[in-house]
Steps between C-alpha positions, in 0.01 A plus 500: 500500500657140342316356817172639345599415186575130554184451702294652228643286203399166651565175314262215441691304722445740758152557435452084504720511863242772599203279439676198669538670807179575574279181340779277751271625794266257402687215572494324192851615367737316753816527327454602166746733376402765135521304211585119719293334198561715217646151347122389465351593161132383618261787584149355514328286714789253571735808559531482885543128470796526221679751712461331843610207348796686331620665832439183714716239273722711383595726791877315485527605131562823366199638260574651135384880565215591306481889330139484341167503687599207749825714643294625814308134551479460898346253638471359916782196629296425785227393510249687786310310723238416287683375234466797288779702357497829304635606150526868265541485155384637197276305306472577093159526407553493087367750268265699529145494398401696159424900647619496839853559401683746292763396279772770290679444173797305624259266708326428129773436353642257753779716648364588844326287734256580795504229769231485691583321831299515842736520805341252707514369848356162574487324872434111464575169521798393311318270274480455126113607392394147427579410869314833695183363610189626277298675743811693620360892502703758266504854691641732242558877675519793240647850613394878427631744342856615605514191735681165483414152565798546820275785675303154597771417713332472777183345349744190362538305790100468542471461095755220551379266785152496395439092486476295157608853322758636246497893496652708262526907528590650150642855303257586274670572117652812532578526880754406712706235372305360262584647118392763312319452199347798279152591542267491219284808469234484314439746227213727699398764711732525835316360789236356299307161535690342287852608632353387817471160404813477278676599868269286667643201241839563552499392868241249453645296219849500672295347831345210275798423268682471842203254652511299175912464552466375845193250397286688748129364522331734746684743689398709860585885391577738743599843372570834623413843385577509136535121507182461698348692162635316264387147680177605492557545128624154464234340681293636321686426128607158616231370824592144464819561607420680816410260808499798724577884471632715792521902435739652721385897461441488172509793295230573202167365707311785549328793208735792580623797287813732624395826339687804644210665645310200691890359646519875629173456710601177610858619589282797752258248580828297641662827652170570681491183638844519620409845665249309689748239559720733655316667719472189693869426473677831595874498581575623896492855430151479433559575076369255307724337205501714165303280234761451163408783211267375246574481111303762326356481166765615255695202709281229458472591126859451468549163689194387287683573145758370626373167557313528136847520368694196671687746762450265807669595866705197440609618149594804650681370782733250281593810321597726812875377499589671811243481760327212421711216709351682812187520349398108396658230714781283398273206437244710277792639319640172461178402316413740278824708393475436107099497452470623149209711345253164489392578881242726292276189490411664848337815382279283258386343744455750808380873485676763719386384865552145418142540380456202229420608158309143482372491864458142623191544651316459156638192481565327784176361559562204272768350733394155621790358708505606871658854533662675798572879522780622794519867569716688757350706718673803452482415048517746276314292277108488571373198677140649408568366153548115600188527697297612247687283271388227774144564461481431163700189482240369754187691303679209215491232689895481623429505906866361561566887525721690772614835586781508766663856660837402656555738795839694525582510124420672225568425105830276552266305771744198417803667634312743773318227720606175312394280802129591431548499119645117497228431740227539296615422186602151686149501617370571121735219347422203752119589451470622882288814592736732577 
């Protein structure tokens, strides 16, 4: 049991190690070490600069160890081949704007304070911001829900060596490494427009205080899932700042309700077709494989209140103390073992069914910059919604349009066929048809 115990009460330092071990795949961390620069107290847009320079000319010299935000700075000592080198470290952001944060009594008065820091990870040249050249293209990568900008691992190497680049993969507020800062809810109805776009502000707000840090002009924004969402929202808050806008199975696109009674029929129209399935698949003794049970009603009811209340399968995992290192892997667990009660941004936004309670298809028409949609074959989420979605970007004039199925993967497409994935989001970013 101490075994269980000591891997479940993971340190920050181990979480930070964690993260390390997988982003170093990409090449762009030859030896860096947690926390090598956590002497450098620059965090913007001449961070990776400050803390090359730090580790290169002072490597002989023993560095004061930092305890505040800085302690897990980590940044590259070799450069790759292309001169590029990578760095993580949290980058403070500043207060929040007026509503999308909620502040108690003691942060009133002066005696508690909220940071609100963005654990970032940024592959570049090692150059000061005055020297990068100005046509140099900004990919900035934002995760889903329950994710992490490491589960790109295998993405970062692509991200990385695309020419006259600097790419930077981010934890929204909230998640993974980056702080958590209370949620503002507004004073209305649960799950109603205006909670919506209070949750919707949270995210967005943290994005562009974060681009206005960095002194980002125009950015290329690929998201996933939740973060695929919630670029769409920015685009469409903030389209100067979007050069180009990849959706990695977004969530939200499509009208879509998850009422007890109409998931039910889908759940037996799904069973049916896996009867049909089967009979073309039986095992050697000639019986075909026994389709899983479907929820009934009185089910479905109960997983939708659920969700209405903030009880999410990754709330209730984090709270099953036993079983629930065999259940979510050690880097998930790593991430997300002390995610307090502000992850109920996500049932503002999202219905039961990851149904959107603003669906983007209402909105997405107004998107100007050129847009590409990746599905996997085998998603869960419904490529039938970028199509249609595709359709009436073009019906507005946006032709620079695509809908791509990556074969062999399903939601995590990234991590399930990651040579396809990087090829056509290469294709997408050096304006080739892919």
């Amino acid at each position: 049991m101490s075994s269980i115990s000591s891997w479940w009460n993971l340190s920050p330092a181990q979480t930070a190690e964690a993260e390390l071990f997988l982003v170093r795949k990409s090449g762009y961390f030859g030896g860096a070490t947690v926390g090598n620069a956590s002497a450098c107290t620059v965090d913007g847009p001449d961070a990776l600069s400050a803390a090359y320079r730090l580790v290169s000319e002072s490597a002989k010299d023993a560095q004061p160890p930092a305890s505040g935000p800085a302690k897990f700075f980590t940044v590259g000592t070799q450069r790759a081949s292309d001169g590029k080198v990578g760095c993580i470290r949290l980058v403070d952001i500043g207060a929040p704007p007026a509503g999308t944060s909620r502040e108690g009594m003691l942060s009133r008065l002066g005696l508690r304070h909220h940071p609100r820091q963005i654990n970032t990870l940024e592959i570049g040249t090692p150059v000061p911001r005055a020297e990068q050249d100005p046509n140099e293209q900004k990919v900035v990568l934002v995760h889903g829900y329950a994710a992490g900008l490491a589960f790109f691992y295998r993405n970062m190497q692509m991200f990385g060596s695309l020419p006259n680049s600097r790419f930077f993969a981010l934890d929204w507020l909230g998640m993974g490494r980056s702080s958590r800062p209370p949620y503002a809810l507004p004073p209305s109805k649960a799950r109603s427009a205006e909670r919506v776009k209070a949750a919707e502000s949270y995210f967005l707000a943290s994005l562009e205080q974060w681009r206005e840090k960095m002194q980002i002009d125009k950015m290329v924004l690929v998201g996933h899932s939740l973060g695929g969402y919630l670029s769409v929202a920015y685009a469409l808050r903030y389209p100067e700042r979007v050069e180009r806008l990849v959706l990695v199975s977004p969530v939200g696109i499509p009208e879509g309700s998850w009422q007890p009674a109409a998931a039910s029929e889908r759940l037996a129209e799904g069973e049916a077709a896996s009867n049909d399935a089967a009979s073309d698949h039986s095992d050697s003794s000639g019986k075909a494989p026994v389709p899983p049970r479907r929820l009934n009603t009185r089910t479905l009811s109960m997983l939708g209140w659920l969700w209405d209340r903030n009880v999410s399968i990754f709330g209730l995992l984090r709270s099953t103390s036993f079983f629930a290192p065999w259940l979510v892997s050690g880097y998930t667990r790593r991430r997300f073992a002390n995610i307090p009660p502000e992850e109920l941004q996500l049932s503002d936004i999202l219905a039961p069914g990851a149904y959107a309670r603003s669906p983007l298809i209402h909105r997405i028409n107004k998107l100007k910059m050129p847009t590409l949609f990746l599905y996997g074959d085998s998603d869960w989420m419904d490529i039938r919604g970028a199509q249609d979605a595709q359709r009436l970007l073009r019906d507005a004039g946006n032709l620079d349009t695509r809908v791509l199925k990556i074969p062999k993967a399903g939601h995590h497409l990234y991590l399930d066929n990651p040579r396809r994935v990087n090829e056509a989001l290469a294709a997408f970013l050096l304006r080739r048809a892919p």
